[in-house]
VOGU-3710 file (C-alpha; in Angstrom, 3 decimals, decimal comma):
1> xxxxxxxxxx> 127,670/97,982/112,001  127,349/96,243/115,507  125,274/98,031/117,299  127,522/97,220/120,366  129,843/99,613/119,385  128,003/102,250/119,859  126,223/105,476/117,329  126,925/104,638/113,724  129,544/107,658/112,971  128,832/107,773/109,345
11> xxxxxxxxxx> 124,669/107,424/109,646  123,894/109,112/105,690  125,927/106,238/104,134  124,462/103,132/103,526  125,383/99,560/104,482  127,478/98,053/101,893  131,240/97,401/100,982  132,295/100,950/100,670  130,577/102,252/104,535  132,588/98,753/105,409
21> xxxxxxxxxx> 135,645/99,534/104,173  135,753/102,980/105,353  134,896/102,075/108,606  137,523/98,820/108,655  140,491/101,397/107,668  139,937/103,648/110,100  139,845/101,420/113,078  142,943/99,619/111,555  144,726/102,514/112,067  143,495/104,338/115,179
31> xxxxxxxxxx> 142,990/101,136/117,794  145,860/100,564/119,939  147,601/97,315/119,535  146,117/96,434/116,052  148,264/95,099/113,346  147,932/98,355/111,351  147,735/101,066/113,945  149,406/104,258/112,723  150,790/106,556/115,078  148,487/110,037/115,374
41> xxxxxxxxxx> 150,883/112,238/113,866  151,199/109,764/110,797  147,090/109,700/110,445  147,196/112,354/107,698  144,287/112,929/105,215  143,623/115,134/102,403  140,193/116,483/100,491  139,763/117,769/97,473  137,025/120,742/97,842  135,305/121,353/94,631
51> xxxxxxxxxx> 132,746/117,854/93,474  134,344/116,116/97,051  133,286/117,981/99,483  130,951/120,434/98,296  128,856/120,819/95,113  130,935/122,321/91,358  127,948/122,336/89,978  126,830/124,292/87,666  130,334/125,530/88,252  132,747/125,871/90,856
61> xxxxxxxxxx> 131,366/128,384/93,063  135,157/130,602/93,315  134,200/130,908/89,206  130,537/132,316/90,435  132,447/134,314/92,823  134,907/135,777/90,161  132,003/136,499/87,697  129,904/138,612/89,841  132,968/140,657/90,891  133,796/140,965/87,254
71> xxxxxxxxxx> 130,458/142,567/86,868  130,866/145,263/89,871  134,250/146,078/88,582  133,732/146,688/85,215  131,119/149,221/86,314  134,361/150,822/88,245  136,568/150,505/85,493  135,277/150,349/82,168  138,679/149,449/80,384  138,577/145,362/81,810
81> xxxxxxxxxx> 135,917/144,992/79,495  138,483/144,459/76,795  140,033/141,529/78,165  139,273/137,988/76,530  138,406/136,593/80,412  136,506/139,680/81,698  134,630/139,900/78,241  133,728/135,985/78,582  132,827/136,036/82,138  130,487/140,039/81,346
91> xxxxxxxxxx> 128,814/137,343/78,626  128,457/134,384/80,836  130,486/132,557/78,023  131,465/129,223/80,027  132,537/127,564/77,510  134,934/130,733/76,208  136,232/130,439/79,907  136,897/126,990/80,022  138,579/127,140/76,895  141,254/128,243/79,132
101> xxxxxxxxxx> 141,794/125,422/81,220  142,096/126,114/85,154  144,974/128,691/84,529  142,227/130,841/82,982  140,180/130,785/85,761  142,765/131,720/87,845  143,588/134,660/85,871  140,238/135,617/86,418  140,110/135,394/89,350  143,707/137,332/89,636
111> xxxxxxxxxx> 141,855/139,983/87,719  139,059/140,309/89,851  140,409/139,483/93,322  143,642/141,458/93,351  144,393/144,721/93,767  143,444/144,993/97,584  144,603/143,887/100,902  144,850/140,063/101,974  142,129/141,017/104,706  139,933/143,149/102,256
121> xxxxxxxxxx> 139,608/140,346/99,942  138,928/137,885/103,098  135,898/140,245/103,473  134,673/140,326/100,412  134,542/136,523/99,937  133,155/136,005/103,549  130,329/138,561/102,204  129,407/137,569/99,312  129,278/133,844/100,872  127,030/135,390/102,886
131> xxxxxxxxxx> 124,465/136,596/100,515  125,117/134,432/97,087  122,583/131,711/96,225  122,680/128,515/93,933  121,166/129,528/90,612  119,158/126,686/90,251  118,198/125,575/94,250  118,173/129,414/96,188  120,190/128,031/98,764  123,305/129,335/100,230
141> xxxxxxxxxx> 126,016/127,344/98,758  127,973/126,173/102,410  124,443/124,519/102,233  126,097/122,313/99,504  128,558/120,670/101,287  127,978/116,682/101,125  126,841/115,699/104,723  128,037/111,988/104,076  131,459/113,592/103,776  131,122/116,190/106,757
151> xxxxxxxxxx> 130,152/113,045/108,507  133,428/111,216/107,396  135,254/114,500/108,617  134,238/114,440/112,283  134,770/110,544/112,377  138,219/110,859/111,315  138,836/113,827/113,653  137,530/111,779/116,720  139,662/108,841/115,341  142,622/111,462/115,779
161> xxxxxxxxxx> 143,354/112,287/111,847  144,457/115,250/110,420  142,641/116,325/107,966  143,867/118,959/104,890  142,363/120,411/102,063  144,093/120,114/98,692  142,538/121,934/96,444  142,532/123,609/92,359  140,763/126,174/94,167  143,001/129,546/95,395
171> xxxxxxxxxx> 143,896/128,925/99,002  142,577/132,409/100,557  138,929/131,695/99,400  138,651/128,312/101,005  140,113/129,438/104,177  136,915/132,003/104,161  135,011/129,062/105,302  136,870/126,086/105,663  136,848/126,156/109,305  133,400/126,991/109,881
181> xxxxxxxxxx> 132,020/124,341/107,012  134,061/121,381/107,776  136,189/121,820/110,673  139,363/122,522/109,328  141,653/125,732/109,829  143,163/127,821/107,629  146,835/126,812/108,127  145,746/122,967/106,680  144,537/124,378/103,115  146,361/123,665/100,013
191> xxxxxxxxxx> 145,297/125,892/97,104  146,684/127,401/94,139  147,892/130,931/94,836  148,295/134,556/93,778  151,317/136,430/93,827  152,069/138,605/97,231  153,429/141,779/98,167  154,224/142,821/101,355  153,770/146,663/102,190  151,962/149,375/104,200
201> xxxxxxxxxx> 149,265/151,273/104,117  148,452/154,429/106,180  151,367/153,139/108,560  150,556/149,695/109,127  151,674/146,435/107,413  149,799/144,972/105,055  149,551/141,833/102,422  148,615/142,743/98,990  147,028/140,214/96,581  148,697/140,781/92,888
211> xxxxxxxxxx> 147,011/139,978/89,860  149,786/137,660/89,121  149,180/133,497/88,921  152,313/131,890/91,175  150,942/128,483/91,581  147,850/126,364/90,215  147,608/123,480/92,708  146,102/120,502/90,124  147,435/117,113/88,922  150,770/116,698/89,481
221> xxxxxxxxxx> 150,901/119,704/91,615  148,952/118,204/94,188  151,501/115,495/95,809  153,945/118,099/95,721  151,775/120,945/97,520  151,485/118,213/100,222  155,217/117,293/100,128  156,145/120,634/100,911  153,232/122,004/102,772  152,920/118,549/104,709
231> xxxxxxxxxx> 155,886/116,730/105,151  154,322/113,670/105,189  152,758/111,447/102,859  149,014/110,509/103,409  147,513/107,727/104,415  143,944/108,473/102,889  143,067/110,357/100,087  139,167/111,637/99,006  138,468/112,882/95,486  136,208/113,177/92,629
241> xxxxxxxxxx> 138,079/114,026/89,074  141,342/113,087/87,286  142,646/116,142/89,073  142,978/113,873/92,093  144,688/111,240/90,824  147,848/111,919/91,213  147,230/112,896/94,997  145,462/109,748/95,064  148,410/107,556/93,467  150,547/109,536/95,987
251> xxxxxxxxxx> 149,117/108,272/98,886  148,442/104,992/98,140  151,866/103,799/97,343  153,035/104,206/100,617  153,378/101,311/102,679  151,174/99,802/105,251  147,354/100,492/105,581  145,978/103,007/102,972  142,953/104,389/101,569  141,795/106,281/98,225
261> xxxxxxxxxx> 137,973/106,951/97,270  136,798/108,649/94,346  132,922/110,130/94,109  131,502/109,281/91,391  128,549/111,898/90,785  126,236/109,686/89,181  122,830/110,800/90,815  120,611/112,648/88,535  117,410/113,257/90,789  119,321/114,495/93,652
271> xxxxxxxxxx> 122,160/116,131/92,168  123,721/115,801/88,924  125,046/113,220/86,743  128,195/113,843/85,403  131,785/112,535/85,082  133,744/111,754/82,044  132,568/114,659/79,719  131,774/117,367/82,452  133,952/121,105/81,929  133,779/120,845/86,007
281> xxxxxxxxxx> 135,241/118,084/88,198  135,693/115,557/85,121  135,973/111,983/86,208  137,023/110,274/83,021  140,424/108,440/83,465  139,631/107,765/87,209  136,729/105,481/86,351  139,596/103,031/84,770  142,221/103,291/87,493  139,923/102,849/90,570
291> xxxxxxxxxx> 139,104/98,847/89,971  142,969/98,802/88,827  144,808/100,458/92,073  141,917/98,921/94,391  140,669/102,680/95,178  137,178/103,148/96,706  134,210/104,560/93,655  131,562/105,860/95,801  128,455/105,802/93,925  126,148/108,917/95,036
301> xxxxxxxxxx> 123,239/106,937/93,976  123,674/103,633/95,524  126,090/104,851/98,684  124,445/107,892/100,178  121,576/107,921/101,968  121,170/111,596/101,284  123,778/113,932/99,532  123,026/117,323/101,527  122,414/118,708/105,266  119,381/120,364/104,460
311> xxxx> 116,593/117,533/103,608  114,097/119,581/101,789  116,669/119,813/98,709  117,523/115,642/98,561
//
């Protein structure tokens, strides 16, 4: 970068073709009076969470969530034991649980998240945020979030984007802490959802969570969450496994300047290696299409010059 222009925006990753890409696309698009300028309210981007911005590892951290609530309610109601999910999740049975595909999880997590008011469960997550820890590095895990990609967030903001999550994950747990991680408010989240009911309780009006699936936001779902939570197709796109691609073909065959990058978690030492036989965030068919459709494949290893904000855990 020219040191002329002023603080490198995106300092933790390192000089080669994909820092120089990122950074050509995004003053293509945001400096007045160059060929590919795109208005501001047309500078749309979208994030998956899970393995994009944030670590899945050992498993998405909504599943860690859902597991240690299945633990506190069973001790409430004895009877959820019976169920196949509750049963899987009281053994720590991952591999019973993925069995299940996403849906699964989500009914999990419709068993143990429903039940309770909109702003109850709000609490809960926000606590439990609060106090969990990664198994395996005792950190809080908003101390997971990728600082390469928090740094990519606050360069596109300055640059005038707006930025969305799209996500597998169910939309009221990311907005927990999607503002306060990564700069970006609840009403721009894009999740898959839980039935609601609208009521009152003790004479005020209230939003109750069912424990009821009405949406898993994944695959194909994902262009049309944005089509109809949006409005307007993207011009960038940022994932990690085949259930981005679709959000990633989405965006990209719109016309004019676009951009599509795909992490590829291939660091072992600072993270963990995984991607086309992983049961979280797996990159299998996205390996192929990237070199095909031109996309970005980040490399962890080679591209970042550390993964997360805290130093002591790269």
């Amino acid at each position: 970068m020219n040191a002329d222009a002023g603080p490198d925006p995106l300092p933790s990753w390192r000089e080669d073709s994909v820092k120089t890409r990122l950074l050509e696309f995004v003053a293509a698009v945001s400096t007045p009076g160059a060929p590919g300028w795109v208005a501001p309210q047309e500078r749309i981007a979208v994030f998956d969470n899970d393995g994009t911005l944030w670590s899945e590892q050992p498993m998405y951290v909504q599943l860690a969530f859902a597991l240690q609530r299945a633990r506190s309610l069973v001790a409430e109601r004895a009877e959820l034991a019976s169920h196949p999910l509750v049963a899987a999740a009281l053994a720590d049975d991952i591999d019973a649980l993925m069995g299940h595909g996403l849906r699964g999880l989500l009914e999990l997590a419709a068993l143990t998240h429903a039940g309770m008011a909109d702003a109850a469960f709000s609490g809960l997550a926000r606590d439990w945020l609060r106090e969990a820890r990664h198994p395996q590095l005792g950190v809080p895990y908003t101390g997971l979030v990728y600082q390469p990609m928090l740094e990519l967030l606050a360069f596109l903001r300055a640059r005038g984007f707006r930025s969305w999550i799209v996500t597998g994950g169910g939309v009221e747990f990311v907005r927990v802490f999607a503002e306060a991680t990564y700069g970006i408010p609840p009403d721009r989240i894009i999740g898959s959802t839980l039935q609601l009911r609208y009521g009152e309780e003790n004479g005020q009006p209230t939003v109750w969570r069912e424990p009821v699936v009405d949406a898993i936001n994944d695959g194909d779902a994902k262009p049309l969450g944005i089509a109809r939570a949006i409005g307007r197709r993207p011009i960038a796109a940022f994932g990690n496994s085949d259930g981005d691609l679709a959000m990633l073909r989405w965006t990209t065959a719109g016309p004019g300047q676009r951009l599509a990058l795909l992490l590829h978690h291939d660091d072992g030492e600072r993270e963990v290696a995984y991607d086309r036989a992983s049961r979280f965030g797996r990159l299998d068919k996205g390996l192929d299409l990237a070199r095909r459709h031109g996309w970005c494949l980040v490399s962890l290893r080679r591209d970042w010059d550390r993964i997360f904000p805290c130093s002591a855990q790269d």
